[in-house]
N, C-alpha and C positions, 0 to 999 in steps of 0.2 A: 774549839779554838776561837777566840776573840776575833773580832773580826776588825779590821782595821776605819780609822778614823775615813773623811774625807779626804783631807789634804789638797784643799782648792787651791786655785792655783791664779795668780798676776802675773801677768807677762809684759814690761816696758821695752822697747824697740826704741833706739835712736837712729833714725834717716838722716842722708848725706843728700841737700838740694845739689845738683851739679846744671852746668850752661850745657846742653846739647852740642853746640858747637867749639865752643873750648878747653870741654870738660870739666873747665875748674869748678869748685864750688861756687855758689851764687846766692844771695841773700835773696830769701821770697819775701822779705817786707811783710811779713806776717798775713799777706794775701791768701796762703797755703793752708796757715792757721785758724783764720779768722770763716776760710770756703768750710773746713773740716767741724767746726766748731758745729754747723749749725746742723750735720749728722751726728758727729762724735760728741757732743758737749765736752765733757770735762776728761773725755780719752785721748784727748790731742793739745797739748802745747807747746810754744816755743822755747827751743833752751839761750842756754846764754848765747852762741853765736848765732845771724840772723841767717845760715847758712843750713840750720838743724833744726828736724823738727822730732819731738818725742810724743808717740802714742804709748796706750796702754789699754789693755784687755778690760774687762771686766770683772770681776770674780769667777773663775772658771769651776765649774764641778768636777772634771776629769779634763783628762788631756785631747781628749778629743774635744771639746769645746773651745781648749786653747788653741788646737789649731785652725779652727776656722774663723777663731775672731782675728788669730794674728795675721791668717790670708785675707780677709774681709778688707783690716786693716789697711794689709798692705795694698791692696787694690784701691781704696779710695786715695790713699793721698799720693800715689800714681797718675789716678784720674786729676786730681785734684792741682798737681803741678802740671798736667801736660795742658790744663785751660788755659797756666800761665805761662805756654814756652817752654816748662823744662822737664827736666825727667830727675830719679831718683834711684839713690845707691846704696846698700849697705855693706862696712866696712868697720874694722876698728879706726881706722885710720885713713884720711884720703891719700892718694898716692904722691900728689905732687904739690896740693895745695898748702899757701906758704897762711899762716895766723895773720900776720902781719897786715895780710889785705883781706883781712875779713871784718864788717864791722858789729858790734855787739849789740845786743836786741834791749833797747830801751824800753827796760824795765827796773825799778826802784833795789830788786833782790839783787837783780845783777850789777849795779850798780855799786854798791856797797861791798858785793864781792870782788870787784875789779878793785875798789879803792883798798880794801883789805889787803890783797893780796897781789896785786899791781901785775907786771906779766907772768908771775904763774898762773893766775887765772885766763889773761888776754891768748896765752899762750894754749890753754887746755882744747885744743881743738880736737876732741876726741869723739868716739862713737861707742857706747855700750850696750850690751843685754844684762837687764836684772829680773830674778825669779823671784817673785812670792810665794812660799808654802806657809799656807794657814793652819797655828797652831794656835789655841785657844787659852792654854798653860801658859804663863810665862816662866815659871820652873821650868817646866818642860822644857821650851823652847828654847831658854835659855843653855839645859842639859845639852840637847841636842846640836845647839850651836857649837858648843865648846869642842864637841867628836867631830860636826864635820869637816871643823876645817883643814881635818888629816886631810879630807878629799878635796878639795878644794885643788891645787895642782893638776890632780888625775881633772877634775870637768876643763878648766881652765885649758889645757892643750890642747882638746877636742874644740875647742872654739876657736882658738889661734887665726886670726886674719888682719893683722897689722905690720906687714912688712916692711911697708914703705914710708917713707917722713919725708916729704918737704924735698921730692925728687930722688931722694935715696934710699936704695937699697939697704936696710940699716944690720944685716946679720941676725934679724931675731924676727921669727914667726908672728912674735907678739909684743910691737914696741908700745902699745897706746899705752903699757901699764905705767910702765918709764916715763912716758909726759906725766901721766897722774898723780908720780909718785914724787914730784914737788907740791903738790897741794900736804898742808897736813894733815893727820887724823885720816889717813889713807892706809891701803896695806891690808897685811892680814890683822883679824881682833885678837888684843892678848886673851890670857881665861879668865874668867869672874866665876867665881866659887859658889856663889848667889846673887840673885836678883836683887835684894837690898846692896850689897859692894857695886854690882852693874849698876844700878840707880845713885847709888852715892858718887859715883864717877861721874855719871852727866850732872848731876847736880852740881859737883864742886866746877866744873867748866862752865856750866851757864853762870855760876855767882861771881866768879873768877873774870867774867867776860870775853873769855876765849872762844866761846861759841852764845848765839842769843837764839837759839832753840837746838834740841839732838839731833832733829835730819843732817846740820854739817857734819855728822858724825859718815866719813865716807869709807869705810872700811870695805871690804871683800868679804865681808859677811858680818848681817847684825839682827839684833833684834828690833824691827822699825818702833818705832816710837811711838806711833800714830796707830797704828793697825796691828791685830794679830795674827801677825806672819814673823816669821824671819824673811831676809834678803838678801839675796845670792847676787855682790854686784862684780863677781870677777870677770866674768866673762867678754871678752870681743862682742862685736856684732855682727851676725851671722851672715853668710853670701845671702842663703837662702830659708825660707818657709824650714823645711823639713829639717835643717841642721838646726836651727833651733826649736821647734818641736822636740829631736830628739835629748837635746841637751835640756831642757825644760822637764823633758819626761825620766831622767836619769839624773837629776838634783831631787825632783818627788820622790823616787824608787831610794835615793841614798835617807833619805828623811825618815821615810817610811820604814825603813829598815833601821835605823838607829833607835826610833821611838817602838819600836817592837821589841828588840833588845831591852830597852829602858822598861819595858811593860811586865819584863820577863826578868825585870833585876840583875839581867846583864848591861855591859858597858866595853865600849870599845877604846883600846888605849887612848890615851890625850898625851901628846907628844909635844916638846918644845915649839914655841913657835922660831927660832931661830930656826929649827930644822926643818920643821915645815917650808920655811922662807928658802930655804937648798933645792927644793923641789920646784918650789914657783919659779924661781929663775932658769931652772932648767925647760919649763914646760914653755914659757918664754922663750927662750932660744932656742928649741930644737923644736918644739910641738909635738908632736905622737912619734916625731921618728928620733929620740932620743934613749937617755938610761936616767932614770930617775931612781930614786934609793928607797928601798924595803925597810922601815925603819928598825922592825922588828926583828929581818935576818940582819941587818947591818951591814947591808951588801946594794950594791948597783944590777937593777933588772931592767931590762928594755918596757920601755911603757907599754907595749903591746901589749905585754904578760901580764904587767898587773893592771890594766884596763880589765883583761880577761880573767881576770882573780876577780878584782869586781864585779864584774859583767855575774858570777856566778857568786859573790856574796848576797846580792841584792834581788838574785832569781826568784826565792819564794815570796818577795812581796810583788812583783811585776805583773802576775795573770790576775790579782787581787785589784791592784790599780788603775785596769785596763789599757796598760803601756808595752804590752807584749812586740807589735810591730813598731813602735817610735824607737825603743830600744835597739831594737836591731838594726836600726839605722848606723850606731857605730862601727859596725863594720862596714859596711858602704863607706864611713870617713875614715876608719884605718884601712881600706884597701885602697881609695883613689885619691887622701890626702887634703888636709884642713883648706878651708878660704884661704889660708895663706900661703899653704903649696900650689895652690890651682892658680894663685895670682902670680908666684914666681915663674911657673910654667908659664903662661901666656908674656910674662916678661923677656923670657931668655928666649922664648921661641919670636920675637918682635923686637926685642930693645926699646921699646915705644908705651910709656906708662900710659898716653893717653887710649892704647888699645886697652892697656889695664882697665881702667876706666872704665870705657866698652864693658868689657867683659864684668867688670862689678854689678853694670847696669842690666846689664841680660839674666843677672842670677836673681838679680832682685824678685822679678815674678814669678822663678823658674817654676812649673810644678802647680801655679796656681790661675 
């Protein structure tokens, strides 16, 4: 039997600076950036709001190296705000904080994206997790791309932690998609049949002048442009360490498992992306505790079930991977429930988002 590829791994994290005593969000003035830089170099910088800050791993060899650069991580720019006062949270979304009073990190990209795009950008106050799986093909990965986005939904609910917007409770496990999903070139990717059609499409958008390079290409899964990976940008961001480890470790295992197939001249159905798009929004409003649709029975299943169809699709590449324990992390989150059932718990049990808060920031290091 063949043995399977590496499948290294990038892990980005985006941090929520918060006022200790306010709770609200607070801009570090790039003070947080600039302390991180002179550990991290180019694993740490600021995003558009001066309120967030984005690290990123290294080239990981397995997932156990993911995990300890993402705890590393998270320990330093912890350390690194409490020099300055404050502490740090991870969320899709902050619970109460309003856009409007946050100001924008003076830099020339952002700049140009705010005058672009006016308050759908001023407005994008979000928080996400993106995977990198290193494929070296771009056939390949391009193939691969086009299967996973069946699963895409199924990871997506396991990350769910955006409940709240701007003081409210808004009915959905996972709003940040919804603010997002005014920027364009968002969403899930349509299919490209080949790599040359995939490349005649960025190309006609840079000459067109709709995009002036393909990283604005913001979908829910791509092929990066720059590097040889795909990129898994669906995802919330995690309470904690190990829920994303184990979501990291179960985008590798579905990868892995598709390009095995593909080695093996099988292939797994490619379904509408309209249909697909039935499923996101359900994974969005309900998270793990809902019915998402079997596309191939034609039928409505409790996500549990086909979690656990998964869970035993993707079993003979997992002891191969060395993700045997990250994996089984999912059940830990379908038994006590995504960051954004743990947030509404602490909500209904207080009334009080700034305990929410609290409680974001306590998970932040939980485990590490």
């Amino acid at each position: 039997m063949r043995k399977l590829p590496v499948f290294t791994l990038g892990v980005e994290e985006e941090y929520q600076i918060i006022d200790p005593e306010t709770r609200d969000l607070r801009s570090h003035m790039s003070k947080i950036v600039d302390g991180a830089k002179i550990f991290l170099k180019e694993q740490v910088k600021a995003e558009m709001h001066q309120s967030v800050v984005e690290v990123g791993t290294n080239i990981c060899q397995n997932i156990s190296d993911a995990k300890k650069e993402v705890a590393y991580l998270r320990r330093k720019i912890v350390d690194l705000a409490s020099e300055q006062g404050l502490i740090v949270g991870a969320s899709g979304t902050h619970p109460f904080a309003k856009w409007q009073d946050q100001p924008i990190t003076d830099d020339p990209r952002y700049h140009h994206i705010v005058k672009e795009l006016q308050d759908t950008a001023r407005s994008n106050l979000i928080f996400g997790l993106h995977v990198h799986v290193g494929i070296e093909n771009r056939e390949t990965a391009l193939h691969i791309m086009n299967q996973a986005c069946y699963f895409l939904p199924h990871i997506y609910a396991l990350s769910t932690n955006s409940p709240f917007w701007e003081g409210r409770d808004t009915g959905f496990k996972a709003y940040r998609a919804h603010v997002f999903a005014k920027f364009p070139r968002t969403g899930l990717p349509e299919y490209f049949d080949s790599v040359q059609s995939y490349d005649n499409f960025l190309d006609t958008l840079v000459k067109t002048n709709c995009i002036d390079n393909p990283k604005k290409i913001w979908w829910d899964l791509r092929m990066h442009p720059f590097f040889s990976t795909i990129e898994f940008r669906i995802c919330d961001m995690c309470l904690t360490v190990d829920e994303t480890i184990c979501i990291v470790a179960l985008i590798q295992a579905v990868v892995a498992k598709l390009y095995k197939m593909h080695m093996m001249n099988t292939s797994f159905n490619i379904y509408r992306i309209a249909l697909i798009r039935e499923n996101k929004f359900r994974a969005a409003r309900y998270g793990t505790e809902g019915l998402m649709i079997d596309f191939g029975q034609k039928k409505e299943v409790e996500y549990k079930a086909l979690m656990l169809e998964l869970l035993e699709f993707i079993d003979d590449v997992v002891d191969e991977l060395g993700s045997r324990e990250e994996i089984n992390y999912i059940h830990k989150i379908l038994a006590e429930g995504t960051g954004a059932d743990r947030q509404l718990n602490v909500f209904q049990e207080t009334n009080d988002l700034g305990k929410v808060v609290d409680f974001i920031v306590g998970e932040f290091t939980k485990g590490i």
